[in-house]
C-alpha positions as a LaTeX table, in Angstrom:
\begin{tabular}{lrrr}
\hline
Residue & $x$ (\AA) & $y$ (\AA) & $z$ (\AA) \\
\hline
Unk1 & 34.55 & 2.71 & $-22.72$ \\
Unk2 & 33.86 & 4.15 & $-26.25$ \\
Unk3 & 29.59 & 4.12 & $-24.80$ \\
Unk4 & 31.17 & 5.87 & $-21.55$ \\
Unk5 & 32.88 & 8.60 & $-24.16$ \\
Unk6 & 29.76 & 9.10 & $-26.37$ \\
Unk7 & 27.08 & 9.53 & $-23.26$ \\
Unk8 & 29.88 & 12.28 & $-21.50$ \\
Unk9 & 30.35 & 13.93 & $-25.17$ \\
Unk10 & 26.41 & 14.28 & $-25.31$ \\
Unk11 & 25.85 & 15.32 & $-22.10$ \\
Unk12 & 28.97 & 17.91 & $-22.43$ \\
Unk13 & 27.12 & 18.73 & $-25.65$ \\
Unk14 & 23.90 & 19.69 & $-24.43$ \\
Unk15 & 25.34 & 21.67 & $-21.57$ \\
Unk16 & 27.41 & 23.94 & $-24.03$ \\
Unk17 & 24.18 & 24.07 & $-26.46$ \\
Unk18 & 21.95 & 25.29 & $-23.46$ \\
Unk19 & 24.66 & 27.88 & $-22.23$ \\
Unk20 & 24.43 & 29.28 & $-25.46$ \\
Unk21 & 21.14 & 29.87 & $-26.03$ \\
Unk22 & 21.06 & 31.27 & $-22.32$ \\
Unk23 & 23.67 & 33.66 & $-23.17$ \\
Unk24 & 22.32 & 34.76 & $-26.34$ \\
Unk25 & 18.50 & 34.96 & $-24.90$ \\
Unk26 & 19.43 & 36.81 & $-21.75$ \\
Unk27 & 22.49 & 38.83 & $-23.06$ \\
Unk28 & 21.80 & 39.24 & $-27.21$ \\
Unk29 & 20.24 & 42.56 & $-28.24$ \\
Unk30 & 18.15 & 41.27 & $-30.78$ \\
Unk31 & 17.50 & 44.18 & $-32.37$ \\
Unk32 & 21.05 & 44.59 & $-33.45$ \\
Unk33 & 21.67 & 43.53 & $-37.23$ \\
Unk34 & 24.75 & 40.87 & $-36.09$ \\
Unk35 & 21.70 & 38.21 & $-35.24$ \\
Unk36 & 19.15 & 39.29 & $-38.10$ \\
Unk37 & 18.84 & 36.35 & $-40.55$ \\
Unk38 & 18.95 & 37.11 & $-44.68$ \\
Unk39 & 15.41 & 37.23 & $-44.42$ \\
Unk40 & 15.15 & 39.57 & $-41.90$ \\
Unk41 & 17.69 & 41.36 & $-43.13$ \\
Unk42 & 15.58 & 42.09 & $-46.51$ \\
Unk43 & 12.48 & 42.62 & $-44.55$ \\
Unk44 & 13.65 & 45.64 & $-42.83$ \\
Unk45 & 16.13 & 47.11 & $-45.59$ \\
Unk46 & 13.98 & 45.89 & $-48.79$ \\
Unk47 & 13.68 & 43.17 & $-51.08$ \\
Unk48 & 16.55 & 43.94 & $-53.04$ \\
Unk49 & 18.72 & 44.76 & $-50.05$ \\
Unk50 & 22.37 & 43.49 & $-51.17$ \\
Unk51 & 25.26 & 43.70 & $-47.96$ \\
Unk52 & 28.32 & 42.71 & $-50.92$ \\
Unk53 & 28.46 & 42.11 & $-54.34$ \\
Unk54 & 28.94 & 38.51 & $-55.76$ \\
Unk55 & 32.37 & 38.30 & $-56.82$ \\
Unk56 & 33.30 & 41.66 & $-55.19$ \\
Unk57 & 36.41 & 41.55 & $-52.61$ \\
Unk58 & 34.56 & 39.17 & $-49.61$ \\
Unk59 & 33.11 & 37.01 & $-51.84$ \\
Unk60 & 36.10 & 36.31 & $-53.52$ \\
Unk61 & 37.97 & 35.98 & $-50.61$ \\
Unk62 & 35.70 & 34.14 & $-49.00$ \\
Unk63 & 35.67 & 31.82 & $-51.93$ \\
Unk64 & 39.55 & 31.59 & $-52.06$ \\
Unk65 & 39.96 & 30.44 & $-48.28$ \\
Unk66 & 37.11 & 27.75 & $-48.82$ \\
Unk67 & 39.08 & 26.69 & $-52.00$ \\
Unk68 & 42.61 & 26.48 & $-50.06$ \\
Unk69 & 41.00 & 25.03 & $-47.18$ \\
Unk70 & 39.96 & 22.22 & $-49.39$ \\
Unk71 & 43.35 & 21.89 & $-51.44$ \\
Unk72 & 45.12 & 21.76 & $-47.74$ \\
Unk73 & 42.57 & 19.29 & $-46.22$ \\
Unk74 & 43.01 & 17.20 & $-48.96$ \\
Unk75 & 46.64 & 17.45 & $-49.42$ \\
Unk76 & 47.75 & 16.50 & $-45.40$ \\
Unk77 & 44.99 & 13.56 & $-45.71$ \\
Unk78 & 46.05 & 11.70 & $-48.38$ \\
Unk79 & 49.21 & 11.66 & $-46.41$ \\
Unk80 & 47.23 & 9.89 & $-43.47$ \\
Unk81 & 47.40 & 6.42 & $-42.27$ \\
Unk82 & 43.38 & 4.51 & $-43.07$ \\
Unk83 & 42.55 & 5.09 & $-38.81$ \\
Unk84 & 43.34 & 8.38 & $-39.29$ \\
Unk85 & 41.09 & 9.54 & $-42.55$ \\
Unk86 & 38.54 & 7.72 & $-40.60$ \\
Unk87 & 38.97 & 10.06 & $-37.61$ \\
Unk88 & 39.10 & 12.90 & $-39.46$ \\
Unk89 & 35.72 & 12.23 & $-41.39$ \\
Unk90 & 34.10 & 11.66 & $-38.15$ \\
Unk91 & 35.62 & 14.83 & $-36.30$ \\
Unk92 & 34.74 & 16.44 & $-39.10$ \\
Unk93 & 30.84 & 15.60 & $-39.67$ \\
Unk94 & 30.65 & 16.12 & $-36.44$ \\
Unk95 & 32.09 & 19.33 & $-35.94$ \\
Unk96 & 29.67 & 20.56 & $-39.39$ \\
Unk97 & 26.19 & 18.99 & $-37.62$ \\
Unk98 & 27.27 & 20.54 & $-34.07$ \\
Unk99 & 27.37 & 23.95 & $-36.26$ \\
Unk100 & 24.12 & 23.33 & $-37.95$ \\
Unk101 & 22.68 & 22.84 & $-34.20$ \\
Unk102 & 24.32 & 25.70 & $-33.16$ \\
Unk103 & 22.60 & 28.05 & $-35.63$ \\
Unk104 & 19.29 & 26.71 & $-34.53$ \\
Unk105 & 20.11 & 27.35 & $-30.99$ \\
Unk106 & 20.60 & 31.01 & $-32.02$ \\
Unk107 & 17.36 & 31.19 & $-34.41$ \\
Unk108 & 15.51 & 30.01 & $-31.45$ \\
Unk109 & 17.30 & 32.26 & $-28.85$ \\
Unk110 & 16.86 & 35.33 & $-31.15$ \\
Unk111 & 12.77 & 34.65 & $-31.81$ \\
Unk112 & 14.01 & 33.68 & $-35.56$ \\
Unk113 & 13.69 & 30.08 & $-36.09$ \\
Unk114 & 10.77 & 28.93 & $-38.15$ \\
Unk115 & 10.54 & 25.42 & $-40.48$ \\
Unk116 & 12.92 & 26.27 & $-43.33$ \\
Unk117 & 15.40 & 26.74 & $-40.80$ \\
Unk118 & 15.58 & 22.61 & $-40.39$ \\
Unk119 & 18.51 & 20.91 & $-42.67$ \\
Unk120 & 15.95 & 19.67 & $-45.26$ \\
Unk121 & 17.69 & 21.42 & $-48.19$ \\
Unk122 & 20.30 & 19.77 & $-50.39$ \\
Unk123 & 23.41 & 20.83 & $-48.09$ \\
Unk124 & 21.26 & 20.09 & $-44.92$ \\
Unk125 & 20.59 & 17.07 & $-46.16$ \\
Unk126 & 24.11 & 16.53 & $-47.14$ \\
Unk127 & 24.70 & 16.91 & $-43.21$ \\
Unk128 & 22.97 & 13.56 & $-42.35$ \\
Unk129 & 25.14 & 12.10 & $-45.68$ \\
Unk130 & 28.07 & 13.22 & $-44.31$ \\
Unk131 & 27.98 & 11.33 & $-41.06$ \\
Unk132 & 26.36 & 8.13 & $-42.62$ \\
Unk133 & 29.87 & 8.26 & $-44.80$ \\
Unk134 & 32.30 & 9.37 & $-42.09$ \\
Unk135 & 31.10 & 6.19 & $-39.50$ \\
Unk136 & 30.13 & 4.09 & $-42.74$ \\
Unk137 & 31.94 & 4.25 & $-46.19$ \\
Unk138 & 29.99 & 3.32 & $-48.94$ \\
Unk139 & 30.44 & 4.09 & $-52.47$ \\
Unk140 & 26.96 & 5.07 & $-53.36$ \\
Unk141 & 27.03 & 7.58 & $-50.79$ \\
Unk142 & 30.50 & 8.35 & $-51.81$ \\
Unk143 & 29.20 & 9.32 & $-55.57$ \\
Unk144 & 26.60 & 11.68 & $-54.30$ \\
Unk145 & 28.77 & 13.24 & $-51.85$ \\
Unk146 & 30.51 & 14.22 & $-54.88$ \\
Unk147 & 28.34 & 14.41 & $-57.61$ \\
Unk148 & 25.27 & 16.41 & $-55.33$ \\
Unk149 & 27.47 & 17.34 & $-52.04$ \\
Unk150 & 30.39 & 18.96 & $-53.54$ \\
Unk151 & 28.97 & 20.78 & $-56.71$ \\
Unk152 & 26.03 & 21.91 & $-54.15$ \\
Unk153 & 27.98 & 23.46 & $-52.05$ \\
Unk154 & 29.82 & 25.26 & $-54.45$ \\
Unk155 & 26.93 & 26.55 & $-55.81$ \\
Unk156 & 25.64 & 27.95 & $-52.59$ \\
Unk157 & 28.66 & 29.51 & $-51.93$ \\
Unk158 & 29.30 & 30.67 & $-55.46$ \\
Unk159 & 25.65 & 32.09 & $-55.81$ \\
Unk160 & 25.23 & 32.88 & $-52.03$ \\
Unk161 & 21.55 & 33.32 & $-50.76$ \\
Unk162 & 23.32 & 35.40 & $-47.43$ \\
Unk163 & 23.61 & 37.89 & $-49.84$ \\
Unk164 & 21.46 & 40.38 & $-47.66$ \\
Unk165 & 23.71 & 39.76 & $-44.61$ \\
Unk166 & 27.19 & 42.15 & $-43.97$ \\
Unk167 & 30.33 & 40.15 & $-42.93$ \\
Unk168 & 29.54 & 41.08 & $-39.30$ \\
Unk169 & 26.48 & 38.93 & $-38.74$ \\
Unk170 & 25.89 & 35.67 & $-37.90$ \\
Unk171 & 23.99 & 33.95 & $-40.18$ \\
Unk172 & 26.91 & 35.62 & $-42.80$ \\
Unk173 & 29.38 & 34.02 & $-40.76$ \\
Unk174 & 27.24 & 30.65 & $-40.07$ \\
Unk175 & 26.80 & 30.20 & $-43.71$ \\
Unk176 & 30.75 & 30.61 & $-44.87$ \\
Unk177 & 31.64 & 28.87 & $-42.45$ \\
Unk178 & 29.20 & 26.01 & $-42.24$ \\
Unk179 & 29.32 & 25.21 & $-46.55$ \\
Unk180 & 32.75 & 25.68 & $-46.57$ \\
Unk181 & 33.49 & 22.81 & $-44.02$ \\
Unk182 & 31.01 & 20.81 & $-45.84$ \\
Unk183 & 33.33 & 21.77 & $-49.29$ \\
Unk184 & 35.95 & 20.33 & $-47.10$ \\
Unk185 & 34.61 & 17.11 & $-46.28$ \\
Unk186 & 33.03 & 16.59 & $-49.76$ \\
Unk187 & 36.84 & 16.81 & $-51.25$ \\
Unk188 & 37.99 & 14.40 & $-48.65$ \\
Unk189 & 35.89 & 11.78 & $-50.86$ \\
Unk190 & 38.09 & 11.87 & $-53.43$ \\
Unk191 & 40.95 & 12.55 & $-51.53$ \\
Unk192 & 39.86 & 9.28 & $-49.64$ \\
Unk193 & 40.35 & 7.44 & $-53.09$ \\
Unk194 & 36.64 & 7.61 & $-54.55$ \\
Unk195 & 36.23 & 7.60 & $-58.37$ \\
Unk196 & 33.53 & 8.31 & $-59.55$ \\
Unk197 & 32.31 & 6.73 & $-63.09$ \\
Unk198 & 29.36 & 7.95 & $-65.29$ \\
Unk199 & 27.95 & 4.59 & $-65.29$ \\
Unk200 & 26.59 & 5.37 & $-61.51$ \\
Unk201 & 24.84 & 8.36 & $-62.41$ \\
Unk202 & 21.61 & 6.82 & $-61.55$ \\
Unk203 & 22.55 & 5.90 & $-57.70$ \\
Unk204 & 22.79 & 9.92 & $-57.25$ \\
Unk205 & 19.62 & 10.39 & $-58.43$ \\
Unk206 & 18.23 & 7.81 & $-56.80$ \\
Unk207 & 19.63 & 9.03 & $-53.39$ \\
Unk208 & 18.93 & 12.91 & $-54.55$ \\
Unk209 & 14.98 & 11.15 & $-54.74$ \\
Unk210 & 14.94 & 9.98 & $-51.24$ \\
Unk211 & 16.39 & 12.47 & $-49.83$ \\
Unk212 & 13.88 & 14.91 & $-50.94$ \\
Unk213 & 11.04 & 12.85 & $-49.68$ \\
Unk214 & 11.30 & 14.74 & $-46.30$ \\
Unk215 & 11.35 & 18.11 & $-48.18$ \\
Unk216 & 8.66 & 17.86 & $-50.37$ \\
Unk217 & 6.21 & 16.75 & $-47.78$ \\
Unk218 & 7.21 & 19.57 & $-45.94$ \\
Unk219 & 6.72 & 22.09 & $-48.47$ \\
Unk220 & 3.10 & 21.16 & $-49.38$ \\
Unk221 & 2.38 & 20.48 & $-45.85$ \\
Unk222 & 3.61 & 23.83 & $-44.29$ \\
Unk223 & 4.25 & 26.05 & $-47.32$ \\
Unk224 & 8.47 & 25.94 & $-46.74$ \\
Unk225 & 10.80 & 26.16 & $-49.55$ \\
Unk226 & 13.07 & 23.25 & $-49.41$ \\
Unk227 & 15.16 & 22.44 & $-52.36$ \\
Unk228 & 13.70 & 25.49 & $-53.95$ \\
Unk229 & 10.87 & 23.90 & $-55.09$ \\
Unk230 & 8.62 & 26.76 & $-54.84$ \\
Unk231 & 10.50 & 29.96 & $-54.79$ \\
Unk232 & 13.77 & 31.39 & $-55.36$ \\
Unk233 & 14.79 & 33.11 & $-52.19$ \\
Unk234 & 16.91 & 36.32 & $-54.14$ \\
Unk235 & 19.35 & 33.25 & $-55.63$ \\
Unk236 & 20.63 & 34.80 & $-59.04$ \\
Unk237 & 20.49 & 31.57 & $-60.64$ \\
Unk238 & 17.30 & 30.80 & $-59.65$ \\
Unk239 & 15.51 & 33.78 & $-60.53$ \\
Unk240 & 16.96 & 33.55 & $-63.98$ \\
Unk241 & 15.81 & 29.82 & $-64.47$ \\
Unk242 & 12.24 & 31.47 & $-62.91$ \\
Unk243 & 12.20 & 34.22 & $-65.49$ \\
Unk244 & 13.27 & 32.40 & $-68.21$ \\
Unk245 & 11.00 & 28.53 & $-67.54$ \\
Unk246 & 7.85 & 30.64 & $-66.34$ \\
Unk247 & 5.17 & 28.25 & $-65.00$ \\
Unk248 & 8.08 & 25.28 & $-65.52$ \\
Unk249 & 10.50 & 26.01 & $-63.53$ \\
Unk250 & 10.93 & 23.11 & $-61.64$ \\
Unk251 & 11.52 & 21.96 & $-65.32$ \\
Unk252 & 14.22 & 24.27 & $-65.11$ \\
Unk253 & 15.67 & 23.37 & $-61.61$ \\
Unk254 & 15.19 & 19.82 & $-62.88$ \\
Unk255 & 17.73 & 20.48 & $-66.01$ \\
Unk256 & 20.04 & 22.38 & $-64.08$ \\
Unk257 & 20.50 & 19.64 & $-61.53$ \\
Unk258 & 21.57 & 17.04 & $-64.11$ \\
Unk259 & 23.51 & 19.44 & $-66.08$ \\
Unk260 & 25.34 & 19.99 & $-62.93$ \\
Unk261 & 26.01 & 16.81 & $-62.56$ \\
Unk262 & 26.79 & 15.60 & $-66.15$ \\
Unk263 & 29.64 & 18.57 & $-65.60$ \\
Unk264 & 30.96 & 17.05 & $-62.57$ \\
Unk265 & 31.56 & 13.93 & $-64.67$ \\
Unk266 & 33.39 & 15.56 & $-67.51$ \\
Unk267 & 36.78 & 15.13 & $-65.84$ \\
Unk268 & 35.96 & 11.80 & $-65.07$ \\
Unk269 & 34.81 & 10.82 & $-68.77$ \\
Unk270 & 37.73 & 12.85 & $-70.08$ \\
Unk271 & 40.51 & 10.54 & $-67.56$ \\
Unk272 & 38.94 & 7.62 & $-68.72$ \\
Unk273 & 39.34 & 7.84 & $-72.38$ \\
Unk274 & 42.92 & 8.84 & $-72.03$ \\
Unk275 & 43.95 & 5.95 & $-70.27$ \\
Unk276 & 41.14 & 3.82 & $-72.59$ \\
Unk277 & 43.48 & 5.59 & $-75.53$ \\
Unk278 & 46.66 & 4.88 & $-74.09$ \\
Unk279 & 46.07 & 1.26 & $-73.18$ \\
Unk280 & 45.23 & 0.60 & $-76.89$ \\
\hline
\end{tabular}
């Protein structure tokens, strides 16, 4: 039965992928600025082209529903039964890779997808993570979903690289949308129960090393920018680590990604002691 369900859901799948792409090929006016990618978007408006300010009114309220998304998500599943957080995780992972595919139907509709559109970079990647975790628990994957998927996605959507793109176009609305159901299922973790302890530091890492295997051999290979390893793409953060490092800034993106993480464990450390100083 459950092999019965999965071939209908793929088949219904690909039918609903292929009307859209119809309907968006045959019916889209591409010209219009609602499909223009960030990229795009700068190429015809300029380089510096900015559609809202970073920490203006959308951004901040696009920051605060992703944030109370997350608090409610997390709230209503700790209250679920262990069959149901399992079903939500998969629903969920789902629903974020079916969105991912979605935007790629549209890129390739619209004459817009190229390489870097492929989920090689860190929340891409996290993608793949997700669903390993959602039809597999495991508490390595568990610590990087936190320590690389969570503070990842808050960066992208704190530092937005859409930043080109008004609130009326899709890849605006692809982007919110897609990293803050990512934020979502990141939170779940440790809603789920996960700890995470300083002492597994390494495992991220590790993982963070493998899954950039993929990207790197793609960014020699075809001159892409996954994980940033070669330019900035208009992120604020990223041009000041290139302004600042010079010739090192993967030095730079290297530091940043373990402070990152070493901040992400500072709760952690900090809960630890007390209890270590209350038990004694």
């Amino acid at each position: 039965m459950n092999k019965k369900k999965t071939i209908i859901g793929a088949c219904s799948a690909v039918a609903v992928y292929a009307l859209i792409y119809v309907c968006v090929y045959f019916f889209a006016d591409r010209s219009n600025e609602f499909w223009l990618t960030a990229t795009n978007m700068r190429a015809l408006k300029g380089h510096d082209h900015v559609a809202f300010k970073l920490f203006g009114p959308l951004h901040l309220s696009e920051l605060l529903l992703a944030l109370l998304a997350s608090l409610i998500s997390c709230h209503f599943y700790k209250k679920c039964d262990e069959d149901k957080r399992r079903r939500v995780l998969i629903v969920l992972a789902v629903v974020i890779a079916a969105e991912e595919i979605v935007k790629d139907i549209v890129f390739l509709a619209t004459g817009q997808f190229d390489l870097e559109t492929l989920p090689f970079h860190l929340c891409g990647v996290n993608i793949f993570i997700a669903l390993w975790f959602a039809f597999k628990k495991n508490d390595y994957i568990a610590e990087f979903l936190y320590a690389f998927g969570l503070a990842g996605t808050w960066v992208a959507l704190l530092t937005t690289s859409w930043q080109a793109c008004p609130l009326l176009n899709f890849s605006h609305l692809h982007s919110v949308f897609f990293h803050s159901l990512l934020a979502v299922f990141c939170s779940l973790v440790i809603a789920d129960g996960h700890r995470p302890h300083i002492w597994n530091i390494w495992k991220v890492f590790v993982i963070l090393a493998l899954t950039m295997i993929p990207a790197i051999i793609f960014d020699f290979a075809f001159d892409t920018n996954f994980f940033f390893l070669k330019r900035t793409e208009n992120n604020p953060v990223l041009e000041a680590l290139a302004s600042n490092f010079g010739k090192f800034y993967l030095l730079g993106l290297a530091g940043l990604a373990v402070i990152g993480v070493l901040i992400m464990y500072i709760p952690w450390i900090i809960r630890d002691m007390v209890r270590a100083c209350k038990k004694s």
